[in-house]
C-alpha positions as CSV (number, residue, x, y, z in Angstrom):
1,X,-38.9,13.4,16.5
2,X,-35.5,12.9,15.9
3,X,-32.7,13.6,17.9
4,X,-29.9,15.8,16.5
5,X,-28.0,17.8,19.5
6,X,-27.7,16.2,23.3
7,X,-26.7,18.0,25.8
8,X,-25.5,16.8,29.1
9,X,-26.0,18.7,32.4
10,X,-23.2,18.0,34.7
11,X,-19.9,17.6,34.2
12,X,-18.7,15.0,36.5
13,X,-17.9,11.6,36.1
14,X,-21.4,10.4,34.7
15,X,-22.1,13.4,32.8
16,X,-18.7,12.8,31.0
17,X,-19.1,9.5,30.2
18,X,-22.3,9.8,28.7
19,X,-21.1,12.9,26.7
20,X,-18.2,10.5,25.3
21,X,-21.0,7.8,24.5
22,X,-23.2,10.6,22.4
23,X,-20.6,11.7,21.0
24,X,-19.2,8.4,19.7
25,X,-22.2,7.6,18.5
26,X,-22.1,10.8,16.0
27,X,-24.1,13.2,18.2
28,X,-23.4,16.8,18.5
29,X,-23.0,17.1,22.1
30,X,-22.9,19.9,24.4
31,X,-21.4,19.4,28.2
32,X,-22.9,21.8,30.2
33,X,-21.3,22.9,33.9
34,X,-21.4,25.9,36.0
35,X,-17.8,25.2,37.1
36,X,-15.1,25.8,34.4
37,X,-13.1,23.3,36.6
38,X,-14.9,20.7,35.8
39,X,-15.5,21.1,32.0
40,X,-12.0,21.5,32.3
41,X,-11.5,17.8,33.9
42,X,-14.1,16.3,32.1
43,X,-12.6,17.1,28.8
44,X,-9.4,16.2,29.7
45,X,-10.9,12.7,31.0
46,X,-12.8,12.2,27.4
47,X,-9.4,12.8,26.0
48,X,-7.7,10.3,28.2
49,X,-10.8,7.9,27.2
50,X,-10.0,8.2,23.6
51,X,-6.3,8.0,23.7
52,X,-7.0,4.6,25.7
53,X,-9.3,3.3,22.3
54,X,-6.9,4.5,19.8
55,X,-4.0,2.5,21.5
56,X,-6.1,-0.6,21.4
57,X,-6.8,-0.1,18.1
58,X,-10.6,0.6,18.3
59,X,-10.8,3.6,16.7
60,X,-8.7,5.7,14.8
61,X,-6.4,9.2,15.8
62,X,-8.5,10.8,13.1
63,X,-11.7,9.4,15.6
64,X,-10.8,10.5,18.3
65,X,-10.2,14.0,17.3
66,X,-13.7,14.5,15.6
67,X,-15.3,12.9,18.6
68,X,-13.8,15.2,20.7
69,X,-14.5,18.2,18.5
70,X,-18.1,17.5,18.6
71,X,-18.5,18.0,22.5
72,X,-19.0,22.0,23.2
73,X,-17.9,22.2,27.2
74,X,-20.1,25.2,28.1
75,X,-20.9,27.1,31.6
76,X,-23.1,29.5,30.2
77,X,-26.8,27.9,30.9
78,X,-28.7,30.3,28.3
79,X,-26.5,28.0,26.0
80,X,-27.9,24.6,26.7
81,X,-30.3,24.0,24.0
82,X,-30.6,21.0,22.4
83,X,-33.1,18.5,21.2
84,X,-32.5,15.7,23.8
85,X,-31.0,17.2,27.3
86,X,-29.8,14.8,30.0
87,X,-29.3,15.8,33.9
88,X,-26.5,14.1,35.6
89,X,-26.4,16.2,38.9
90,X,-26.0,15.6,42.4
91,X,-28.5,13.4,44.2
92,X,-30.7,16.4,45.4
93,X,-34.4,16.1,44.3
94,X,-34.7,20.2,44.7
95,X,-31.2,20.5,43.3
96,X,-32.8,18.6,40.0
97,X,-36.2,20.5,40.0
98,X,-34.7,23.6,40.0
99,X,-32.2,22.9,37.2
100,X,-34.7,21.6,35.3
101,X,-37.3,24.7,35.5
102,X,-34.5,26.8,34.4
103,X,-33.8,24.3,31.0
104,X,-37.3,23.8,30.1
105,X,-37.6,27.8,30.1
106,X,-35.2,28.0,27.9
107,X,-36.0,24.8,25.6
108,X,-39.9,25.1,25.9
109,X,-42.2,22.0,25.3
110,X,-40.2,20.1,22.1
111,X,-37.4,19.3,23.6
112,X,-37.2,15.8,25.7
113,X,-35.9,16.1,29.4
114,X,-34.2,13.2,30.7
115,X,-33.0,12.7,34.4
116,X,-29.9,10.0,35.1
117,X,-30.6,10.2,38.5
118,X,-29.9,6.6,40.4
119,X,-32.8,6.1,43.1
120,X,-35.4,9.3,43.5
121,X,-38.6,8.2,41.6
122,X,-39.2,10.5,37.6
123,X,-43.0,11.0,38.4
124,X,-41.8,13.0,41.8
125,X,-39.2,15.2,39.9
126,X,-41.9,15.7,37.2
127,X,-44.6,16.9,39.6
128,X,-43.2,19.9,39.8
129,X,-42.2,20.7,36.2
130,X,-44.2,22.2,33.7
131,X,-43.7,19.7,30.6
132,X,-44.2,16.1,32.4
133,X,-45.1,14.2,29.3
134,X,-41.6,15.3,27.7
135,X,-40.0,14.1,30.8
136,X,-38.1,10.1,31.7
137,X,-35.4,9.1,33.5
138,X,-32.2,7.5,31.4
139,X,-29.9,5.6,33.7
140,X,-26.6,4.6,32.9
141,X,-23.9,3.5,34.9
142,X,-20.8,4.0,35.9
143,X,-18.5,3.9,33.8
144,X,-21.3,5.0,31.2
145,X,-18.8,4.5,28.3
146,X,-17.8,0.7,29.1
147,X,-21.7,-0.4,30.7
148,X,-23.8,-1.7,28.0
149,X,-26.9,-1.5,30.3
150,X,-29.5,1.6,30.7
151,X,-32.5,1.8,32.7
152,X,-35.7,3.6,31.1
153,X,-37.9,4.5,33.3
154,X,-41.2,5.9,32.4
155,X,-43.1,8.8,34.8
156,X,-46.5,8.5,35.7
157,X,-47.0,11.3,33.0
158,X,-44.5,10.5,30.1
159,X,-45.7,10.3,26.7
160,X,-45.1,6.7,25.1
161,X,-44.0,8.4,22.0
162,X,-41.2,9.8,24.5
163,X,-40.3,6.4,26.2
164,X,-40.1,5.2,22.5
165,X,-38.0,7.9,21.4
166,X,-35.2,7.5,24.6
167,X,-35.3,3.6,24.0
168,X,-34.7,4.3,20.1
169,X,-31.7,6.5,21.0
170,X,-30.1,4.0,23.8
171,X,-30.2,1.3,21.0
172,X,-28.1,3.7,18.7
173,X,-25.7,4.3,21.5
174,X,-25.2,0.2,21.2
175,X,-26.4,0.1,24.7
176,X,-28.9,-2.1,26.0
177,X,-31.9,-0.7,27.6
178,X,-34.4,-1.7,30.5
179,X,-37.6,-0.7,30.7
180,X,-38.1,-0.3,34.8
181,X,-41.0,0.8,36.5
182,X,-40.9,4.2,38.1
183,X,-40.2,3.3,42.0
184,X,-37.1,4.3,43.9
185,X,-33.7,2.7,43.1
186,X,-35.7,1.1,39.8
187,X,-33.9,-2.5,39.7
188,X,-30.4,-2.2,39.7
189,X,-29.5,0.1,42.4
190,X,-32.2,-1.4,44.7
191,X,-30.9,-4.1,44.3
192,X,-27.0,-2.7,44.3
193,X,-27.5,-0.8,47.7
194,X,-27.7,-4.3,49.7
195,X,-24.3,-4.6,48.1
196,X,-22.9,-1.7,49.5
197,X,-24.9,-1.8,52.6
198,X,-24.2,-5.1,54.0
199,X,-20.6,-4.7,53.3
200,X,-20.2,-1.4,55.6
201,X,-22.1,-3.3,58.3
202,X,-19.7,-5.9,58.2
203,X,-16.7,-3.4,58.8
204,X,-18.8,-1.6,61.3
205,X,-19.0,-4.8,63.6
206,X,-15.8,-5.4,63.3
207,X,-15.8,-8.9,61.4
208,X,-13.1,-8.0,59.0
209,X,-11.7,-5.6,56.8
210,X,-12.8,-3.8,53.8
211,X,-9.9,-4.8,51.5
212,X,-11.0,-8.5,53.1
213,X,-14.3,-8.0,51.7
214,X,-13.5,-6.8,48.3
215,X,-11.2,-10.4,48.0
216,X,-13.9,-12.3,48.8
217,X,-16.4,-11.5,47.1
218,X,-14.2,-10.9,43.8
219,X,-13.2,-14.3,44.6
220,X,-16.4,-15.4,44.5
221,X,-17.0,-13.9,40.6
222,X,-17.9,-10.7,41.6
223,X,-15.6,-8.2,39.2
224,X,-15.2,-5.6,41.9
225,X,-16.0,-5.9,45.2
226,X,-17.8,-3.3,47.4
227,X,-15.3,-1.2,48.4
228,X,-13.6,-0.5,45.3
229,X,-16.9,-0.2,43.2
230,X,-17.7,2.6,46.0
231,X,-14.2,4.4,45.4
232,X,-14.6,4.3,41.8
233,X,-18.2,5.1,41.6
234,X,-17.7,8.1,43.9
235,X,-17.7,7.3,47.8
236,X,-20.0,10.7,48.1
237,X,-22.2,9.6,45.2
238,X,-22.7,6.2,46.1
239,X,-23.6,8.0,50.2
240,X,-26.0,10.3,48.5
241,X,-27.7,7.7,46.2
242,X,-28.1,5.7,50.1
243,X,-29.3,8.5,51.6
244,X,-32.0,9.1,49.2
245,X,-32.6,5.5,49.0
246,X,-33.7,5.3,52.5
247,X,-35.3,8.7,52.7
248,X,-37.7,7.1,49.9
249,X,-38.5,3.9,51.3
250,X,-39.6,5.5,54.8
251,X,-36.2,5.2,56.5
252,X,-36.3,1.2,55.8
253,X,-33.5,-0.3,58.2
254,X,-31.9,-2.7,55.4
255,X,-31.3,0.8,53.1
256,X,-29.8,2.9,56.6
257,X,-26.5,5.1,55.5
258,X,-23.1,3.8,57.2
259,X,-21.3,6.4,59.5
260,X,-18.4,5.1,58.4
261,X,-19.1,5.9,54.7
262,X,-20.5,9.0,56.0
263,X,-17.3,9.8,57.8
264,X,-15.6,9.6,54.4
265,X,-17.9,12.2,52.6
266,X,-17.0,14.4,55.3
267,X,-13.5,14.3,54.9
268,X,-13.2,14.7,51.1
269,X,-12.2,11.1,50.7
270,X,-14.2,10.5,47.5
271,X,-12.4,7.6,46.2
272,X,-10.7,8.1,42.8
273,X,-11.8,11.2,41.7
274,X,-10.0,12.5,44.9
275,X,-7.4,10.1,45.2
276,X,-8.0,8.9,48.2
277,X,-10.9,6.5,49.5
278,X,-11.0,3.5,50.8
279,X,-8.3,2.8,49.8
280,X,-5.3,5.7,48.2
281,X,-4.7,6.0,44.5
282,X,-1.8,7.9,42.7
């Protein structure tokens, strides 16, 4: 099979990244979103993206326009059809299901299905959808167009021809993909949510501050400590990927959500997407 049009379900700060990547990579693209608001941010972000390249010289104005031209930012679902479709949602397994019922009626049994979801295991959001075998989980990170590494992670159902396929098409993005096994938080962000974790547990009892945290451990060779990786992630993304996270592994204590993290959801203090975080951003 070979992949010709990708569409990208969700227009936030994933889904826009990875519709930049696909599109870079000379993929007719098509960024899906029921809000016009955020098409409306997330092309404007692409823009910003490409503007950035073509003053360091990486690719040309010419470039950038024809990337850009070849993302379709659509809010009409009966629209989204495409050969390859990607879900970059919110963290909600029923949120996801229900989504992806409504594509796959619409696409019908060619098309492959791809989740980018960060922690809730393919073979559970497959159990309830009609065309399992077409179905995997893709997993980039944040940002997608700067991280080189993607986690592939095959259902208990997927076709090998379809793990195949998605590797195929990482490698094209000049990405590097992972093969993980299907379990919840595959490697990285098991792995990640101790990160996060254990830094809000340190605040929580008081043994310093979060800023104090972030210096130390950038000090110690990390690029970006906790706290800003959580702002620029998305404070309410990275609390929802948690959440899920310790739902999955039966309310494990070393996964528990912070109240202090929580506290931020609640507020609207996202990070940089709202400006304000853990720490304030113009």
């Amino acid at each position: 099979m070979e992949i010709k049009t990708i569409a990208i379900a969700g227009a936030g700060t994933m889904g826009a990244g990875i519709a930049q990547v696909c599109a870079q990579a000379n993929y007719k693209v098509i960024l899906f979103d029921i809000n016009e608001k955020m098409l409306l941010k997330a092309k404007d972000g692409i823009q910003q993206s490409l503007s950035k390249l073509n003053s360091l010289g990486k690719i040309s104005t010419e470039e950038a326009e024809t990337i850009l031209n070849s993302i379709q930012f659509i809010s009409n679902i009966e629209l989204v059809k495409a050969d390859l479709i990607i879900e970059a949602i919110i963290e909600k397994l029923e949120v996801k299901i229900d989504l992806f019922l409504k594509l796959m009626n619409l696409n019908g049994s060619q098309t492959i299905y791809a989740s980018n979801t960060s922690s809730i295991p393919i073979t559970q959001i497959a159990s309830k959808l009609p065309y399992a075998s077409q179905f995997i989980g893709i997993h980039f990170f944040n940002p997608a167009q700067i991280m080189k590494l993607v986690e592939i992670i095959r259902g208990a159902k997927t076709d090998a021809a379809i793990v195949t396929i998605a590797t195929d098409f990482i490698v094209k993005l000049k990405k590097e993909p992972v093969i993980a096994a299907d379990a919840p938080g595959f490697i990285v962000n098991r792995i990640a949510r101790l990160y996060y974790v254990e830094a809000l547990k340190i605040i929580e009892e008081g043994i310093c501050t979060f800023d104090n945290v972030d210096a130390i451990m950038e000090a110690s060779g990390f690029k970006m400590g906790p706290f800003k990786l959580m702002d620029l992630i998305g404070v309410d993304t990275n609390y929802s990927v948690t959440e899920s996270q310790y739902l999955l592994f039966n309310y494990e204590p070393r996964f528990r959500p912070s109240r202090i993290q929580k506290q931020k959801v609640d507020a609207g203090l996202h990070g940089r997407k709202s400006k304000e975080g853990f720490y304030t951003y113009e």
